[in-house]
C-alpha positions in Angstrom: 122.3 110.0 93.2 123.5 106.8 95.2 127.4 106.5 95.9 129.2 102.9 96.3 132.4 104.1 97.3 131.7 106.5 100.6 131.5 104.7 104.0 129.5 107.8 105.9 130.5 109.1 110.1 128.1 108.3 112.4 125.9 111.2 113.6 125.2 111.9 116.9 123.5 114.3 119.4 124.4 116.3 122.9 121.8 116.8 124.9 121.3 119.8 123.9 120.6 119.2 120.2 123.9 119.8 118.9 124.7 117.4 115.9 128.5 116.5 115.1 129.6 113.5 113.1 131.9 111.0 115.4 135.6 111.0 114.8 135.5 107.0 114.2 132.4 105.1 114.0 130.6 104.3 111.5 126.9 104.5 109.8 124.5 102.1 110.9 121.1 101.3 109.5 117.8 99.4 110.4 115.7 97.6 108.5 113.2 96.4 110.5 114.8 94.4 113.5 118.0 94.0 111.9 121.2 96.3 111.9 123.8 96.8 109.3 125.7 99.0 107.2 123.7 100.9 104.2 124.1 99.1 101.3 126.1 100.2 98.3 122.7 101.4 95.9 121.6 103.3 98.8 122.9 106.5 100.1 122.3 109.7 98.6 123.5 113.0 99.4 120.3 114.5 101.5 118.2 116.7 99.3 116.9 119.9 99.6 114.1 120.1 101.8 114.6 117.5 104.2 115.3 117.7 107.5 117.8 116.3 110.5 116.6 116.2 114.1 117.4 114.3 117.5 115.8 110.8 118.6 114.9 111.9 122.6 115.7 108.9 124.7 117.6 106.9 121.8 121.2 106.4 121.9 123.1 106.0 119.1 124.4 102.9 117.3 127.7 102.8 115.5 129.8 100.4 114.1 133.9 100.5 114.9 135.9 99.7 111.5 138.5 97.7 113.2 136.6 95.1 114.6 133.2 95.4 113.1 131.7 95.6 116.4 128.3 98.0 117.0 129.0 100.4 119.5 126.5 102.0 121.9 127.2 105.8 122.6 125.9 108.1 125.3 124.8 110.4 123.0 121.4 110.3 121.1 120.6 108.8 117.5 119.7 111.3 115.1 118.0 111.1 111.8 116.8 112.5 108.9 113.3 112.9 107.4 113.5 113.5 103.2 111.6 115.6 101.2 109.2 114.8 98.9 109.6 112.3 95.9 112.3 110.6 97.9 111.7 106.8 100.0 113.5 105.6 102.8 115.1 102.9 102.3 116.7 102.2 105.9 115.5 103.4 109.8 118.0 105.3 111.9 119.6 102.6 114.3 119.6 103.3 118.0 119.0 101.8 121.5 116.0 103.2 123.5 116.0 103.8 126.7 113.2 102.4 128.6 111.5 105.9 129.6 112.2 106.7 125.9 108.9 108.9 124.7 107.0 107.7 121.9 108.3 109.3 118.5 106.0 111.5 116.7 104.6 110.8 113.4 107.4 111.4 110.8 109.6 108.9 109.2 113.1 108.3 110.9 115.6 107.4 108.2 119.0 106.3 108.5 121.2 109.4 108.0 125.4 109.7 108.0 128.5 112.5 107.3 130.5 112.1 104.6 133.1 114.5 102.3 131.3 117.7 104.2 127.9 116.0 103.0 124.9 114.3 104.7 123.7 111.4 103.6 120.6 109.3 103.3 119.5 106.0 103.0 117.0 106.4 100.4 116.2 107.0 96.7 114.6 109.8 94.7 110.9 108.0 93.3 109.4 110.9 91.6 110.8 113.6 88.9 107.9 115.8 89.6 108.2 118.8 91.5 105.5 120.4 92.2 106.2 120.2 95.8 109.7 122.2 95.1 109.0 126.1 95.7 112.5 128.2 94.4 110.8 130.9 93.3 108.3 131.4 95.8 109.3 132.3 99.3 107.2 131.8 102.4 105.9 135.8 102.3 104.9 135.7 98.9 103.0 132.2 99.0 100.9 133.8 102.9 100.3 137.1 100.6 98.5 135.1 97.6 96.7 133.0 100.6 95.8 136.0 101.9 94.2 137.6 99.0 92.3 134.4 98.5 91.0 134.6 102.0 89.6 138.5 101.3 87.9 136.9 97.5 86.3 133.9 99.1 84.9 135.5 102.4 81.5 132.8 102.4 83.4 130.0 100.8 84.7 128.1 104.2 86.4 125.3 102.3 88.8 128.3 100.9 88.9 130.0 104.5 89.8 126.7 106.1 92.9 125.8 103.5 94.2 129.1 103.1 93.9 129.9 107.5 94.7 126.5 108.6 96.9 124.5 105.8 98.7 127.2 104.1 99.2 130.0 106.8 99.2 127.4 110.3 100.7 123.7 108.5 102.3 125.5 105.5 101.2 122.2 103.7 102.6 121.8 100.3 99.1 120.9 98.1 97.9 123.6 99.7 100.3 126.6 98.6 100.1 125.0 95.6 96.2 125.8 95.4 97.2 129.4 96.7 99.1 130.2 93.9 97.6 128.4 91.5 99.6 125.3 90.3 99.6 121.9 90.0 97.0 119.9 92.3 94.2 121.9 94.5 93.4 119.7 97.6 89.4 119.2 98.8 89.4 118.2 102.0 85.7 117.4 103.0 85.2 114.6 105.7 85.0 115.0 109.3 84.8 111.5 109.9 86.8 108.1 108.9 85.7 104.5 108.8 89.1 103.5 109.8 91.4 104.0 112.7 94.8 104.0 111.6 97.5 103.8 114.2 99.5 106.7 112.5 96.5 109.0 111.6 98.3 112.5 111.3 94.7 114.4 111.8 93.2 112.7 114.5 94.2 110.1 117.8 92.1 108.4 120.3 93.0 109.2 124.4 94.5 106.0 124.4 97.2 106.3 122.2 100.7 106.5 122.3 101.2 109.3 120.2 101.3 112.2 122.1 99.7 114.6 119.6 98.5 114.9 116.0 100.6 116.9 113.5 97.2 118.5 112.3 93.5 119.3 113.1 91.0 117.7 111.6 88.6 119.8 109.4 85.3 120.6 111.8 82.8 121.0 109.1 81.4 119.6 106.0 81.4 121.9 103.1 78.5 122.1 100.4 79.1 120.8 97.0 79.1 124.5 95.7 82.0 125.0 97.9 83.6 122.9 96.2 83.1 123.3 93.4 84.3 126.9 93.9 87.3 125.9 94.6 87.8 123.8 91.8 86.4 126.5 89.7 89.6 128.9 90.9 92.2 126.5 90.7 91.1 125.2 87.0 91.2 129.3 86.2 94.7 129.5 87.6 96.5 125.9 86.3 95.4 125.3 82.7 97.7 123.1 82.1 97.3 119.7 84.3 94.8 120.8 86.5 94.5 117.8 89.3 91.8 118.1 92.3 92.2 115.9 95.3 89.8 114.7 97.8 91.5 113.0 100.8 93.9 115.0 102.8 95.7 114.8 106.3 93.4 117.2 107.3 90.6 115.1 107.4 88.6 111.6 107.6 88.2 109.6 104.5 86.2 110.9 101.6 84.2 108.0 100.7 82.1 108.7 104.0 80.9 112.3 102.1 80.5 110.5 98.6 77.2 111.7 98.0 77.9 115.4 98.4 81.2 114.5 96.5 79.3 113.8 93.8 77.1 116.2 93.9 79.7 118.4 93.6 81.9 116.5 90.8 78.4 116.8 88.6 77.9 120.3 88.9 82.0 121.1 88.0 81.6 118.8 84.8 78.6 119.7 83.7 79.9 123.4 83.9 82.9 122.0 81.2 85.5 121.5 84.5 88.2 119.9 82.9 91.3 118.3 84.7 91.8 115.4 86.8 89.6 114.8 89.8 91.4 112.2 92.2 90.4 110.9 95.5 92.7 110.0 97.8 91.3 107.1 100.0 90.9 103.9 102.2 88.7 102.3 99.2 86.4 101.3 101.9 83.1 101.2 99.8 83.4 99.5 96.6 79.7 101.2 95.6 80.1 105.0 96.4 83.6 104.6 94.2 81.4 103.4 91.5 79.2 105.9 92.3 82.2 109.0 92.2 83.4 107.3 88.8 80.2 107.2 87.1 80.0 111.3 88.2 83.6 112.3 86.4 86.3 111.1 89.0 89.0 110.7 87.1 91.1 108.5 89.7 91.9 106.4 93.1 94.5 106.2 95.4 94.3 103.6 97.6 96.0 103.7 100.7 97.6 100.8 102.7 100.4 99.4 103.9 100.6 95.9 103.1 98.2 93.8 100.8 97.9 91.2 103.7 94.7 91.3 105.6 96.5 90.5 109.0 99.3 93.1 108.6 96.5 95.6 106.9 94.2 95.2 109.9 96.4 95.6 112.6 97.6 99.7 111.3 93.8 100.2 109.7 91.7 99.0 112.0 88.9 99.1 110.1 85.6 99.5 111.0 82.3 98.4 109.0 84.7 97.3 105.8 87.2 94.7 105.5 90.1 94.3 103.3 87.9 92.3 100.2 86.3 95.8 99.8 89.5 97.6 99.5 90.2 95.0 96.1 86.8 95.5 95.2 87.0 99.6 95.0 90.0 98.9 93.3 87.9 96.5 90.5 85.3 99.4 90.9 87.6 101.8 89.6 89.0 99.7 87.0 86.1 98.6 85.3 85.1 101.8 84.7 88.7 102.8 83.2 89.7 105.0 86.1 93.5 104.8 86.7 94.3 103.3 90.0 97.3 104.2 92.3 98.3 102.3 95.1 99.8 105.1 98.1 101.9 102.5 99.5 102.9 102.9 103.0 107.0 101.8 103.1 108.5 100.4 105.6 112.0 99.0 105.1 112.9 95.9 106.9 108.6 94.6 106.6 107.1 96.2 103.2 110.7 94.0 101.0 110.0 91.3 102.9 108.8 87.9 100.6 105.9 87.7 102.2 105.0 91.4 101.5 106.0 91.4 98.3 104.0 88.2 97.5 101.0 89.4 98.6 101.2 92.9 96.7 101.9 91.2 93.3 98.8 89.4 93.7 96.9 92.3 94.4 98.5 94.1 91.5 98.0 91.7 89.4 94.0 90.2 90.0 93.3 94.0 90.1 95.6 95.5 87.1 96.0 98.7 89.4 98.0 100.7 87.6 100.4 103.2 89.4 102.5 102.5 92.7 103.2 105.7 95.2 106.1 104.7 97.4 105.5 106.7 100.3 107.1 107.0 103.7 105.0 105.1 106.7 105.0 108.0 108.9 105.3 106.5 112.1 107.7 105.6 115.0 109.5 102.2 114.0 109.8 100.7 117.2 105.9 101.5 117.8 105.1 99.7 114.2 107.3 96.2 114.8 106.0 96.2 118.2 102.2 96.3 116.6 103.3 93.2 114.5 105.6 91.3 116.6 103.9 88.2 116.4 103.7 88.1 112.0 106.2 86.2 110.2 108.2 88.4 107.7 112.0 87.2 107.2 114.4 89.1 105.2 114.6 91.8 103.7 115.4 92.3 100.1 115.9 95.6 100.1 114.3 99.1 98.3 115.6 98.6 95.4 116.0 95.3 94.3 112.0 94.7 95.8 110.8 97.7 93.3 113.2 95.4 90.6 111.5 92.4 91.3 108.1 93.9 91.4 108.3 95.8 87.6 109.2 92.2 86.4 106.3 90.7 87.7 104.1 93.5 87.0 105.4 94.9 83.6 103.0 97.6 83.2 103.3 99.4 86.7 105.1 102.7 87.0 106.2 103.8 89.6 106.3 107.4 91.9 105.2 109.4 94.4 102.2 112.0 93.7 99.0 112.0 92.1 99.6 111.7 88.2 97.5 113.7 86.4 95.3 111.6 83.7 94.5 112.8 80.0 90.5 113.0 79.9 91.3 111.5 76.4 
């Protein structure tokens, strides 16, 4: 819950990882070039889940009570990466140095000591937890994966998540397939028709980045290996069954449609009930028509701004442009799919007025239905850099944009993970 009256200690780093608050100076934030103090809506006590680490070659910035002066210390900025269902609302504020390495990709938010707590800027988006495991410790969740990798020996899609998501990334959707709740992910592409600047499964020899979180899945699976999985998780979660195509492990989905499809058809036509969602660059307006027409259920559609300029520049698209992303999303809706919007946040740049302007037009020609405000995984300094020459201008901040945005689009909810839709 967010607190008005706590004015949170700096944090700061030896150089030896060793985090202490300092005695006198103050909290900073960053929201996009600009520093200041968090903002009254915004702190939160850091949930469960989340993590704390040092900024290498970042020093920390601080400002001094008495004379309201930022203050640059020796030691380095730390910050704070939330769990699930939570946004960032600020960046960590620090000075690089100008050896400082290139950040990898996780999102850096603004994190301070207060009354024996840490605190975050950033609010809780989502009431779901289906990423929250009490109950389930790490050896029990690697024992069900376990048993799934002795019952699907000759299904690879089942090898691959249980050996490589589960038991090497310990990837939430994926224990969540292993024992049997919520939403199964399908990872199937090995390529992408996009090159995103923060792609967590795959970067060019040229990058900056020095590694990918992830590998990349190496095969394509048949459509009856799909559909075997699907078959097991719809056995274990009666309930809300939801199965996702498009995970981190992999390219984007639309570039396996056919086989997709393929194996969509064969799960409904067996009575596979649930919600089949792809998770995707909404590249090709025809195979989402296609995947609709075939019993998906749902889209979302990934991006991090709805201007073409500001789109183009992370994307990088290649063989679509950004009129087919609006088109999929059309696609979709003409068919009466539900359509989600995985928005990419990024405080200081996705608030801005000319952001938001160009997102409630999108919203509103398309009558997208759901927005996903997700974390823009990526190092800031890296990202404004990328789009140092595009106007933005203030910031309005998290929570008076998501304000401004339900008044102009009434009928959009808001969240963080994959809703599952009634077939009704």
């Amino acid at each position: 819950m967010a607190s008005s009256k706590i004015r949170p200690k700096l944090l700061v780093a030896d150089k030896d990882g060793n985090i202490y608050d300092h005695p006198e100076l103050l909290m900073l934030c960053r929201r996009g070039n600009d520093l200041a103090q968090p903002r009254p809506d915004e702190l939160m006590p850091l949930p469960e889940g989340s993590d704390i680490f040092m900024l290498p070659g970042r020093r920390a910035l601080g400002l001094d009570p008495e004379d309201g002066q930022v203050e640059q210390m020796e030691e380095f900025a730390v910050a704070a990466f939330v769990a699930p269902a939570h946004t960032l609302t600020a960046h960590a504020a620090y000075q690089s140095d100008d050896d400082a390495p290139t950040l990898p990709l996780f999102a850096y938010g603004a994190v301070g000591f207060a009354n024996g707590k840490f605190y975050v800027a950033a609010k809780k988006v989502d009431q779901d937890v289906r990423q929250v495991f009490r109950g389930f410790s790490g050896k029990k969740i690697n024992r069900f994966a376990n048993t799934l990798l002795e019952k699907y020996k000759e299904n690879r899609l089942m090898q691959h998540i249980m050996n490589k998501c589960v038991l090497k990334y310990s990837c939430p959707a994926a224990k969540n397939l292993a024992i049997g709740r919520y939403e199964a992910p399908l990872p199937t592409s090995r390529t992408c028709n996009a090159r995103c600047i923060g792609c967590i499964s795959f970067q060019e020899n040229s990058s900056q980045i020095c590694a990918s979180p992830q590998d990349r899945l190496d095969f394509t699976p048949t459509a009856e290996e799909v559909c075997g999985v699907m078959r097991h998780h719809a056995a274990n979660e009666k309930e809300k069954p939801i199965f996702s195509f498009g995970q981190g492990c992999e390219g984007e989905p639309l570039t396996q449609a056919d086989m997709i499809t393929e194996a969509i058809t064969m799960f409904r036509a067996e009575g596979g009930r649930g919600t089949i969602n792809m998770n995707t660059n909404a590249s090709l307006p025809n195979k989402v028509a296609q995947l609709a027409d075939a019993g998906l259920s749902s889209i979302r559609v990934s991006l991090n701004s709805a201007r073409e300029e500001v789109y183009n520049r992370y994307y990088r698209p290649n063989g679509y442009c950004f009129a087919d992303v609006k088109q999929s999303i059309l696609e979709a809706k003409a068919r009466n799919k539900w359509v989600s919007l995985n928005l990419l946040y990024f405080p200081g740049v996705t608030d801005s007025e000319p952001e938001f302007e160009a997102l409630v037009n999108l919203v509103t020609d398309t009558k997208l239905d759901f927005i996903q405000l997700r974390n823009l995984n990526i190092d800031p300094e890296m990202y404004l850099e990328l789009l140092s020459d595009i106007d933005f201008g203030a910031s309005m901040g998290f929570t008076f944009f998501r304000k401004r945005l339900k008044k102009a689009c009434p009928w959009i909810d808001f969240g963080y993970f994959n809703p599952f839709v009634d077939e009704k």
